[in-house]
Predicted model as a PDB file, atoms N, CA, C, CB and O in Angstrom, pLDDT in the B-factor column:
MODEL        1                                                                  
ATOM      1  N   UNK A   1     103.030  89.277 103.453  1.00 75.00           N  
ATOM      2  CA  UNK A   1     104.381  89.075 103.916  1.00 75.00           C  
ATOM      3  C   UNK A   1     104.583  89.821 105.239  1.00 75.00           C  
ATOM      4  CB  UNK A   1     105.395  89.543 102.852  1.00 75.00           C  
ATOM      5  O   UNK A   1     104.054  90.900 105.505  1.00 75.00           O  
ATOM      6  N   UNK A   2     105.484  89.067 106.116  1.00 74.00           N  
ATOM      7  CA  UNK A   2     105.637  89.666 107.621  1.00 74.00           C  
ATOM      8  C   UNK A   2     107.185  89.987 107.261  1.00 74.00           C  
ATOM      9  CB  UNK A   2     105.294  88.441 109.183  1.00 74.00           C  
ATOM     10  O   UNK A   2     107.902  89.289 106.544  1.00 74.00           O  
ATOM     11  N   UNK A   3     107.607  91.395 108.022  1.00 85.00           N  
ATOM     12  CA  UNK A   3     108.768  91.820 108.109  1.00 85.00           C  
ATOM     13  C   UNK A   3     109.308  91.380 109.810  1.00 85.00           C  
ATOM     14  CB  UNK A   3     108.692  93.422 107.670  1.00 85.00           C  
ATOM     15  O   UNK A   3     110.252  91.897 110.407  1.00 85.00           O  
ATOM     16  N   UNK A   4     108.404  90.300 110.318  1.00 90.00           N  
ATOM     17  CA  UNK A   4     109.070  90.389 111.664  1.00 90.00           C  
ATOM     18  C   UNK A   4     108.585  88.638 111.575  1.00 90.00           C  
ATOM     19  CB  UNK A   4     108.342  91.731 113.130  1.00 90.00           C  
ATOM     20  O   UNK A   4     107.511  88.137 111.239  1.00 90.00           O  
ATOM     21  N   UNK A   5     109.889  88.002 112.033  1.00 94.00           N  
ATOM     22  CA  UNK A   5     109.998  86.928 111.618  1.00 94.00           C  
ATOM     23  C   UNK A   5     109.048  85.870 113.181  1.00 94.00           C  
ATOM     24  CB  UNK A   5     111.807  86.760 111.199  1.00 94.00           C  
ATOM     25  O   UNK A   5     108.690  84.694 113.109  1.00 94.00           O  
ATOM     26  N   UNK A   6     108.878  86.853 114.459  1.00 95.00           N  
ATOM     27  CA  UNK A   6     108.473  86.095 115.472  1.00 95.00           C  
ATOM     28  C   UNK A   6     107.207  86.325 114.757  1.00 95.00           C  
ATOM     29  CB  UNK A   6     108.748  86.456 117.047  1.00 95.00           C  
ATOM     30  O   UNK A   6     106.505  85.317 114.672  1.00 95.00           O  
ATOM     31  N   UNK A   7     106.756  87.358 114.242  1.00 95.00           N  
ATOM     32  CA  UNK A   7     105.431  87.716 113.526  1.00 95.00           C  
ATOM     33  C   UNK A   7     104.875  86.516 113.094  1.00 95.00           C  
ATOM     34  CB  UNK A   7     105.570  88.670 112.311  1.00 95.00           C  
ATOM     35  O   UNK A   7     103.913  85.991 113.652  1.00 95.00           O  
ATOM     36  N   UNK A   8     105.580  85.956 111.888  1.00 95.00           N  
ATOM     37  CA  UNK A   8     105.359  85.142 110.959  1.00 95.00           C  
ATOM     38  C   UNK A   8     105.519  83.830 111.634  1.00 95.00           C  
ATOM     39  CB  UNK A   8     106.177  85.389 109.822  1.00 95.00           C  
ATOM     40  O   UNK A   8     104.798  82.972 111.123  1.00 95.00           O  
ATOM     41  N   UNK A   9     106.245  83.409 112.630  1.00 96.00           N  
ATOM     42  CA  UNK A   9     105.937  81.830 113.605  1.00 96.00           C  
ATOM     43  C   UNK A   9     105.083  82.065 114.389  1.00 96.00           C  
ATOM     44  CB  UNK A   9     107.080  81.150 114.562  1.00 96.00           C  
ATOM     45  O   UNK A   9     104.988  80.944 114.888  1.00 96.00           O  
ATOM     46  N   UNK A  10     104.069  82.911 115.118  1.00 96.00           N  
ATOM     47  CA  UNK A  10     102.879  83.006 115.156  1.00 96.00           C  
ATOM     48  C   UNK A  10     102.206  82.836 114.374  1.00 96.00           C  
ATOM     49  CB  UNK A  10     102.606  83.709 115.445  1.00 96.00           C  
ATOM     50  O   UNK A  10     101.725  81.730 114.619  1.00 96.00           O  
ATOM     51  N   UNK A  11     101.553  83.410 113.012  1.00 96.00           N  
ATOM     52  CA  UNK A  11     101.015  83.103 112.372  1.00 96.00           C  
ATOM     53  C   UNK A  11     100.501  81.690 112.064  1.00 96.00           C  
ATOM     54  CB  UNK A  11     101.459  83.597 111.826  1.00 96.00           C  
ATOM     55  O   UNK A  11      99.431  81.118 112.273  1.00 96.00           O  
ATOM     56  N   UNK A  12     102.263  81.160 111.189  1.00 96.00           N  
ATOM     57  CA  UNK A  12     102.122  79.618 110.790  1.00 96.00           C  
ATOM     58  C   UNK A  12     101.517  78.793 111.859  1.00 96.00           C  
ATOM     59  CB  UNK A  12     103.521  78.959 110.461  1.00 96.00           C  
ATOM     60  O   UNK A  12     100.664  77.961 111.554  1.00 96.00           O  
ATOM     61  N   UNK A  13     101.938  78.976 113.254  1.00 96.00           N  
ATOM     62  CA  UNK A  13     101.956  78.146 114.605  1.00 96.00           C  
ATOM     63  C   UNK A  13     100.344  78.039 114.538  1.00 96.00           C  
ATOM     64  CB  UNK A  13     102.723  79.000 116.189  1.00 96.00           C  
ATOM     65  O   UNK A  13      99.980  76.866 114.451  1.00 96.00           O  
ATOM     66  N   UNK A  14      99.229  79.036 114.559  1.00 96.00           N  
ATOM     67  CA  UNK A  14      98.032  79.321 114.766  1.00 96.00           C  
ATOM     68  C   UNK A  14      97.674  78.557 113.504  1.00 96.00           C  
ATOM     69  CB  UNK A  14      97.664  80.819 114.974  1.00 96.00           C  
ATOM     70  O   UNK A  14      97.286  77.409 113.723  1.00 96.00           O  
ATOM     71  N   UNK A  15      97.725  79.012 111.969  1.00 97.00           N  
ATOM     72  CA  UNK A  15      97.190  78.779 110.627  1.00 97.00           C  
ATOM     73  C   UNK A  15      97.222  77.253 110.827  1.00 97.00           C  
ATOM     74  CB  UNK A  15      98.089  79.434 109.276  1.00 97.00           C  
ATOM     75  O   UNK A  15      96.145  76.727 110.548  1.00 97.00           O  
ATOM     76  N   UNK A  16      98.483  76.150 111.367  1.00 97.00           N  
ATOM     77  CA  UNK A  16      98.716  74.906 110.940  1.00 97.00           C  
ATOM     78  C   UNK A  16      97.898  74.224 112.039  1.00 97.00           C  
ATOM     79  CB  UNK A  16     100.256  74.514 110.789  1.00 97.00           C  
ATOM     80  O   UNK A  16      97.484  73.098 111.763  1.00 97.00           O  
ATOM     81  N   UNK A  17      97.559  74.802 113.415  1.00 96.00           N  
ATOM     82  CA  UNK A  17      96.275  74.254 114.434  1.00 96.00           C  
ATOM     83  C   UNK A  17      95.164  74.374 114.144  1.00 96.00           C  
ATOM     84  CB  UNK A  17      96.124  74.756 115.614  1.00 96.00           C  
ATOM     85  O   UNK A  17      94.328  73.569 114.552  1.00 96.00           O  
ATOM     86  N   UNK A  18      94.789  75.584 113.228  1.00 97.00           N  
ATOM     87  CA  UNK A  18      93.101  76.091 112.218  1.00 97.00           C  
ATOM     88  C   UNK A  18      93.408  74.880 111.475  1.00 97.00           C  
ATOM     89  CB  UNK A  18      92.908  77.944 110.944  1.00 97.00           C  
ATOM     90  O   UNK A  18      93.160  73.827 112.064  1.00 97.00           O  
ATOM     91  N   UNK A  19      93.843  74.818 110.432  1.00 97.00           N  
ATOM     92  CA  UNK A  19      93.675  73.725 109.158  1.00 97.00           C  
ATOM     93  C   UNK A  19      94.050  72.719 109.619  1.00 97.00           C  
ATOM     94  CB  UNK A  19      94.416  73.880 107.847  1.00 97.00           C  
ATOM     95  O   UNK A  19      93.066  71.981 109.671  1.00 97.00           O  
ATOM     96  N   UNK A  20      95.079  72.123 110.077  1.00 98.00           N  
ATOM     97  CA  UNK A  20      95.072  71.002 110.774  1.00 98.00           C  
ATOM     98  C   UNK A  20      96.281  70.281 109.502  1.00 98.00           C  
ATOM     99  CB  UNK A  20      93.292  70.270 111.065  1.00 98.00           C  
ATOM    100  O   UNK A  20      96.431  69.123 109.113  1.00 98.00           O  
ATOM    101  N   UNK A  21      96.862  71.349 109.198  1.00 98.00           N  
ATOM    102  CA  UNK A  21      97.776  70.818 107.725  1.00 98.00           C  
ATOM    103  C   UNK A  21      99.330  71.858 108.313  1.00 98.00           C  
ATOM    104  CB  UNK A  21      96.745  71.600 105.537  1.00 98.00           C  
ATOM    105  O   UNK A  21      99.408  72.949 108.877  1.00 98.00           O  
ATOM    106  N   UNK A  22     100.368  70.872 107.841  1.00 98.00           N  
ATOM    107  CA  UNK A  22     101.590  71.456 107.982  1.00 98.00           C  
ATOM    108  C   UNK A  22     101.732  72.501 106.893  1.00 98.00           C  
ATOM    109  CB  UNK A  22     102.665  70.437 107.956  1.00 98.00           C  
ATOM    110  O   UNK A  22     101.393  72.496 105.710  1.00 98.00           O  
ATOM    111  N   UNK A  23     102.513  73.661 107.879  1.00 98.00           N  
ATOM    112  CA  UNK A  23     102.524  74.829 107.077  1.00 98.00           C  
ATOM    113  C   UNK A  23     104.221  75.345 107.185  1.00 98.00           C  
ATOM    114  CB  UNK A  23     101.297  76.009 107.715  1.00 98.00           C  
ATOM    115  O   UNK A  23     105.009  75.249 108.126  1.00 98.00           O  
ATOM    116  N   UNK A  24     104.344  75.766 106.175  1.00 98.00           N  
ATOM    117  CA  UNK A  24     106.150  76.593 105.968  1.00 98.00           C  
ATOM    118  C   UNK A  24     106.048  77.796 106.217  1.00 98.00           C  
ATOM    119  CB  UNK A  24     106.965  76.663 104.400  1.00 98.00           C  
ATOM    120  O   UNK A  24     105.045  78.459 105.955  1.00 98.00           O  
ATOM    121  N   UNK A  25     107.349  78.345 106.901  1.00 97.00           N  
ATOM    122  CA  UNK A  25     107.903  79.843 107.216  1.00 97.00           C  
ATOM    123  C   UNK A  25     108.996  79.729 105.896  1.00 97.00           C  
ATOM    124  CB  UNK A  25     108.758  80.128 109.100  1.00 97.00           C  
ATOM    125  O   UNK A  25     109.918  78.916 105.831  1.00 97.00           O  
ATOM    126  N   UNK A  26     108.703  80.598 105.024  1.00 97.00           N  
ATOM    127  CA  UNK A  26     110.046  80.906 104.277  1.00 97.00           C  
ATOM    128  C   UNK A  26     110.683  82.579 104.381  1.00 97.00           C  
ATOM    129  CB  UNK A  26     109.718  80.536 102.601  1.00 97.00           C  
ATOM    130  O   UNK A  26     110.381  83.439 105.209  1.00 97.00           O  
ATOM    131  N   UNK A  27     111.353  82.641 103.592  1.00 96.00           N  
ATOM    132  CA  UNK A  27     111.985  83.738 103.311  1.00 96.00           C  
ATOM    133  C   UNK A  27     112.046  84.194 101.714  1.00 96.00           C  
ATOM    134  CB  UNK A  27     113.258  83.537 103.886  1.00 96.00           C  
ATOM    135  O   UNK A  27     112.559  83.543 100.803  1.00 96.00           O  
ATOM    136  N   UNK A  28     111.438  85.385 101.623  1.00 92.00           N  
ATOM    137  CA  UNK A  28     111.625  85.933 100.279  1.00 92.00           C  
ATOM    138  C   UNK A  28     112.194  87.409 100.080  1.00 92.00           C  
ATOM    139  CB  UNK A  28     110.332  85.869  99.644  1.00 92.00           C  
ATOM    140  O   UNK A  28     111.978  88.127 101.056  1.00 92.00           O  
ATOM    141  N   UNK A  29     112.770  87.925  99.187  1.00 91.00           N  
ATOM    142  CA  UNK A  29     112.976  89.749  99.377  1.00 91.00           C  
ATOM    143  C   UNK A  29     112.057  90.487  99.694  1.00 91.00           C  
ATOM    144  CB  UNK A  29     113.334  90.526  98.249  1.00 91.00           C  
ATOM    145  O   UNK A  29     112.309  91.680  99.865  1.00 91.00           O  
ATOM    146  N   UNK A  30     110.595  89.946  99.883  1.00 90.00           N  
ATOM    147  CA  UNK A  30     109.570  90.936 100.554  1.00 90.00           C  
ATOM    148  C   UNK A  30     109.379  91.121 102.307  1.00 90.00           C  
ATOM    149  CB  UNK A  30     108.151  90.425  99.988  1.00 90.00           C  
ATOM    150  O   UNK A  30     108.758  91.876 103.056  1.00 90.00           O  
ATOM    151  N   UNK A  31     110.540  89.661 102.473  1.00 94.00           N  
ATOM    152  CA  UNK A  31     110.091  89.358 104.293  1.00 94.00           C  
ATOM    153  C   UNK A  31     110.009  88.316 104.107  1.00 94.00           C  
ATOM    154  CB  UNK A  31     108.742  89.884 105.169  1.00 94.00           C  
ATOM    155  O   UNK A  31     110.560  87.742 103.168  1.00 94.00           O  
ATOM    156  N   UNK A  32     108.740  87.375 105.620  1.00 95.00           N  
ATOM    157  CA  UNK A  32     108.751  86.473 105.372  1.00 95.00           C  
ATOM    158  C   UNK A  32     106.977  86.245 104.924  1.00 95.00           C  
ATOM    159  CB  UNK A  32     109.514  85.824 106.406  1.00 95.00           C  
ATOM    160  O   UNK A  32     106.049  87.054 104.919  1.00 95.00           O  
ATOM    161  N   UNK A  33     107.052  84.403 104.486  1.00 95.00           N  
ATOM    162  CA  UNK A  33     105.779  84.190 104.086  1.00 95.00           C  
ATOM    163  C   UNK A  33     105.120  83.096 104.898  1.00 95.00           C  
ATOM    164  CB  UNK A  33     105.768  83.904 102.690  1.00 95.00           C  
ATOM    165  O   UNK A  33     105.674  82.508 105.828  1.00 95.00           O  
ATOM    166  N   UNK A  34     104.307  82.950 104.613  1.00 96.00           N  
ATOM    167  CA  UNK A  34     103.625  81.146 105.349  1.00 96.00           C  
ATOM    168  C   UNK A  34     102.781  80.988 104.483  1.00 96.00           C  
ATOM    169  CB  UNK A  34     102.715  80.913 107.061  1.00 96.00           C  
ATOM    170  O   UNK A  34     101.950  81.675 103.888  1.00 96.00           O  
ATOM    171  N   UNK A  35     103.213  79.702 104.508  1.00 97.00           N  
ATOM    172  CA  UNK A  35     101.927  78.971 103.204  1.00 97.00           C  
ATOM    173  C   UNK A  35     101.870  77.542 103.877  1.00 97.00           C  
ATOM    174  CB  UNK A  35     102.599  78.781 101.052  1.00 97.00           C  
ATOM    175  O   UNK A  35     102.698  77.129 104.689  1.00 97.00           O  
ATOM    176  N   UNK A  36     100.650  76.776 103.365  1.00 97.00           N  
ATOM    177  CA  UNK A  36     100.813  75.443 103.674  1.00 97.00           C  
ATOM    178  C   UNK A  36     102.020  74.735 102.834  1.00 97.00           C  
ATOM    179  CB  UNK A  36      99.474  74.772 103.432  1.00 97.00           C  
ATOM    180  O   UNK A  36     102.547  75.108 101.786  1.00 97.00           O  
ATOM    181  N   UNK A  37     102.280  73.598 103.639  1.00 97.00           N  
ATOM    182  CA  UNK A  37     103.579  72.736 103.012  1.00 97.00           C  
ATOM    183  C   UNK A  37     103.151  72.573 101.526  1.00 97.00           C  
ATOM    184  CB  UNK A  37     103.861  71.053 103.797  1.00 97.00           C  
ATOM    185  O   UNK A  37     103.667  73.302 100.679  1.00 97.00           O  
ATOM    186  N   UNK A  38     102.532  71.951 101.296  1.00 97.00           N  
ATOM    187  CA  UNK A  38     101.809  71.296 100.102  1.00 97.00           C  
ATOM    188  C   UNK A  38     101.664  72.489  98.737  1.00 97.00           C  
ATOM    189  CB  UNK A  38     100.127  70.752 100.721  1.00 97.00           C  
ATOM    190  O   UNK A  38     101.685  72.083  97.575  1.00 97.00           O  
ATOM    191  N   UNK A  39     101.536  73.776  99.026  1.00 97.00           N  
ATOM    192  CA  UNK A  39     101.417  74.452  97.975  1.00 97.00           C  
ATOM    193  C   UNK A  39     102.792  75.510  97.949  1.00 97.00           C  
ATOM    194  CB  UNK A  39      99.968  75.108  98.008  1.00 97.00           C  
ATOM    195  O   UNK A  39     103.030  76.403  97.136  1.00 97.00           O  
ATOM    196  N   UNK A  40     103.602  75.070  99.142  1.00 97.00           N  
ATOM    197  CA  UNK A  40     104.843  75.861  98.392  1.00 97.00           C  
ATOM    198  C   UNK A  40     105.663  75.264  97.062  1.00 97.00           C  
ATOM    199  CB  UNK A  40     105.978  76.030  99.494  1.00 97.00           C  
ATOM    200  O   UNK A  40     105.681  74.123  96.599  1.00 97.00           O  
ATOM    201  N   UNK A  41     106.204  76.252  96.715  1.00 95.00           N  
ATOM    202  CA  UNK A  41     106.754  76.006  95.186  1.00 95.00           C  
ATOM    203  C   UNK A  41     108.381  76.512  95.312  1.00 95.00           C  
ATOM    204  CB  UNK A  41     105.755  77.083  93.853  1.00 95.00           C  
ATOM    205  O   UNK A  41     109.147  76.151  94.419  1.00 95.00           O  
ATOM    206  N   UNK A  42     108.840  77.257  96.307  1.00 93.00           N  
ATOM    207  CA  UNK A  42     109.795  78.087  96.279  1.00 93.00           C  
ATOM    208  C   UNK A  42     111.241  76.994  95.990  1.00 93.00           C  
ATOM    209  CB  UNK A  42     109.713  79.012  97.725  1.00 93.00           C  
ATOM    210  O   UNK A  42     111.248  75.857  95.519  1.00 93.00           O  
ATOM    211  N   UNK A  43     112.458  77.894  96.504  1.00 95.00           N  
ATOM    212  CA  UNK A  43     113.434  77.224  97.050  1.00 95.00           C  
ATOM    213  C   UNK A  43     113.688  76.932  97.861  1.00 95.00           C  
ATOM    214  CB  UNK A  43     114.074  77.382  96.989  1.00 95.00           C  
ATOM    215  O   UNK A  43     114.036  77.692  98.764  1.00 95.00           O  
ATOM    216  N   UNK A  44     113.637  75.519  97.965  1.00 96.00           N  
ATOM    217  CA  UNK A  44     113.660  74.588  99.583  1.00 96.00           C  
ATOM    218  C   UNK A  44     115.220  75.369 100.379  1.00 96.00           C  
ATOM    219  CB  UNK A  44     113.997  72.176  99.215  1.00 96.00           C  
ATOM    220  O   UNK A  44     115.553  75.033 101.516  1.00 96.00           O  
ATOM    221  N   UNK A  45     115.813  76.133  99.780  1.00 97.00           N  
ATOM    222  CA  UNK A  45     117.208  76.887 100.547  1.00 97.00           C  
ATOM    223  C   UNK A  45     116.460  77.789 101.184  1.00 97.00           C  
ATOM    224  CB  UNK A  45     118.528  77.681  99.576  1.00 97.00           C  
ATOM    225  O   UNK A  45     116.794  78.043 102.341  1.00 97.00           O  
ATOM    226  N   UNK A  46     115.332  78.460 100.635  1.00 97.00           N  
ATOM    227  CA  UNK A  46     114.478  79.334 101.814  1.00 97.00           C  
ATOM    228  C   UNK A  46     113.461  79.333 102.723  1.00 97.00           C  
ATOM    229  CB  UNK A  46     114.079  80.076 101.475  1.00 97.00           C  
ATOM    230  O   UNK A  46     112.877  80.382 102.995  1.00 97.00           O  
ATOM    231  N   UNK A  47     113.098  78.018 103.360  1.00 98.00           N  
ATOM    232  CA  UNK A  47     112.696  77.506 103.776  1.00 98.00           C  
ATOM    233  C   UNK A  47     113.159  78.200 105.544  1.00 98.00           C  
ATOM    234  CB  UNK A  47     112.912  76.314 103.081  1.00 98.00           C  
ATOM    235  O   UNK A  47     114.298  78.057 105.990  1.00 98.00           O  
ATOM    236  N   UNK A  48     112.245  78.787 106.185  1.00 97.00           N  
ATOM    237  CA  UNK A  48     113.221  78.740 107.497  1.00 97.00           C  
ATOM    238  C   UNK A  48     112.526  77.261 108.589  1.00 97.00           C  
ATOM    239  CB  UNK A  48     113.052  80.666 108.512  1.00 97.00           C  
ATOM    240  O   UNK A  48     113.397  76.526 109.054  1.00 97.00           O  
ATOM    241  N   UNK A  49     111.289  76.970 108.875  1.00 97.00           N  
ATOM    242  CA  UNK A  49     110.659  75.963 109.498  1.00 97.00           C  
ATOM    243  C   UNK A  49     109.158  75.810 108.994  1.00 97.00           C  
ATOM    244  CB  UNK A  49     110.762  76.204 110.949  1.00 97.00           C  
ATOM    245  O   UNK A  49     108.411  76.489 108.290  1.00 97.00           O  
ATOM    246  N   UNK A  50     109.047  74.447 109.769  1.00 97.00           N  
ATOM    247  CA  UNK A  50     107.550  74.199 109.298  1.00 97.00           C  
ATOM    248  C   UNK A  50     107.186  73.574 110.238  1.00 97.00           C  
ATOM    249  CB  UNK A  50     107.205  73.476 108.030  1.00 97.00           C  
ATOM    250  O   UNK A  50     107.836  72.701 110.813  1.00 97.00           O  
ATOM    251  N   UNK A  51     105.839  74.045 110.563  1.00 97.00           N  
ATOM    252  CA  UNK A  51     104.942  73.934 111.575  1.00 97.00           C  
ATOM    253  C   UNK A  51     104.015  72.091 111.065  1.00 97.00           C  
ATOM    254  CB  UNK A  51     103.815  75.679 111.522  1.00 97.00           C  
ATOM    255  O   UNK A  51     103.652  71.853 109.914  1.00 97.00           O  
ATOM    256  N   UNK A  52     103.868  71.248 112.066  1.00 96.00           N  
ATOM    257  CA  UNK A  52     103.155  69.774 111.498  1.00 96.00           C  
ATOM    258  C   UNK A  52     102.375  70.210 112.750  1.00 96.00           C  
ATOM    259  CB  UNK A  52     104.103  67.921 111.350  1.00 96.00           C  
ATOM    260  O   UNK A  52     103.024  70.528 113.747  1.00 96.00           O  
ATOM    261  N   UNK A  53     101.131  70.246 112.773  1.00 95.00           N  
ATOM    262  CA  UNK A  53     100.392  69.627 113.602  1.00 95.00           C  
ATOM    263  C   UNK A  53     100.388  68.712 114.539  1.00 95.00           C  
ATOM    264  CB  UNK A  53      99.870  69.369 113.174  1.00 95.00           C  
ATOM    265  O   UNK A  53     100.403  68.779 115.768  1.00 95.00           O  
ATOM    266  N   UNK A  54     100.359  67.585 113.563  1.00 93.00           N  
ATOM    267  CA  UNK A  54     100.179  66.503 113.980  1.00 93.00           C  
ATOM    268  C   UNK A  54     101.927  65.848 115.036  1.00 93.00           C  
ATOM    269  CB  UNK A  54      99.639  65.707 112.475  1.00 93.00           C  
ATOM    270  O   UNK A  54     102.117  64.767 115.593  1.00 93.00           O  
ATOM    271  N   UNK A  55     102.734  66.910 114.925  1.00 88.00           N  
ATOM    272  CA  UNK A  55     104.124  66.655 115.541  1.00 88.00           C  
ATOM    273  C   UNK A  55     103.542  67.243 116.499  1.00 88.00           C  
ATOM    274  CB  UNK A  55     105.582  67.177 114.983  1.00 88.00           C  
ATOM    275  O   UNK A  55     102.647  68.069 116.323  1.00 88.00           O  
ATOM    276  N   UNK A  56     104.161  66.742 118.094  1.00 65.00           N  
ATOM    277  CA  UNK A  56     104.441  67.109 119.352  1.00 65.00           C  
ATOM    278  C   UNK A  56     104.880  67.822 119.900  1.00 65.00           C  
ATOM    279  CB  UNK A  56     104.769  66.700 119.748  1.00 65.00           C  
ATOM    280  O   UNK A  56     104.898  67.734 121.128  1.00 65.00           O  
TER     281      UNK A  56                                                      
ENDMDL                                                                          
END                                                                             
């Protein structure tokens, strides 16, 4: 978990150009997280963005 949220849209931004798979920024009480789209489970209310690749 990143406590710095530009932290964590780096991350996703880099992770979703490596895998080549859309990835989510959420929000949880630990900070924030990134996971790929596909294996989040959370509440779509904590959702802050998601990185597609394959978008422009």
């Amino acid at each position: 978990m990143a406590t710095d949220l530009t932290l964590a849209h780096r991350f996703a931004h880099s992770l979703a150009l490596s895998l080549m798979v859309p990835v989510t920024v959420f929000r949880s009480e630990a900070g924030y997280g990134v996971v790929t789209s596909d294996e989040f489970e959370g509440d779509p209310a904590s959702v802050i963005t998601e990185f597609d690749p394959y978008e422009g």
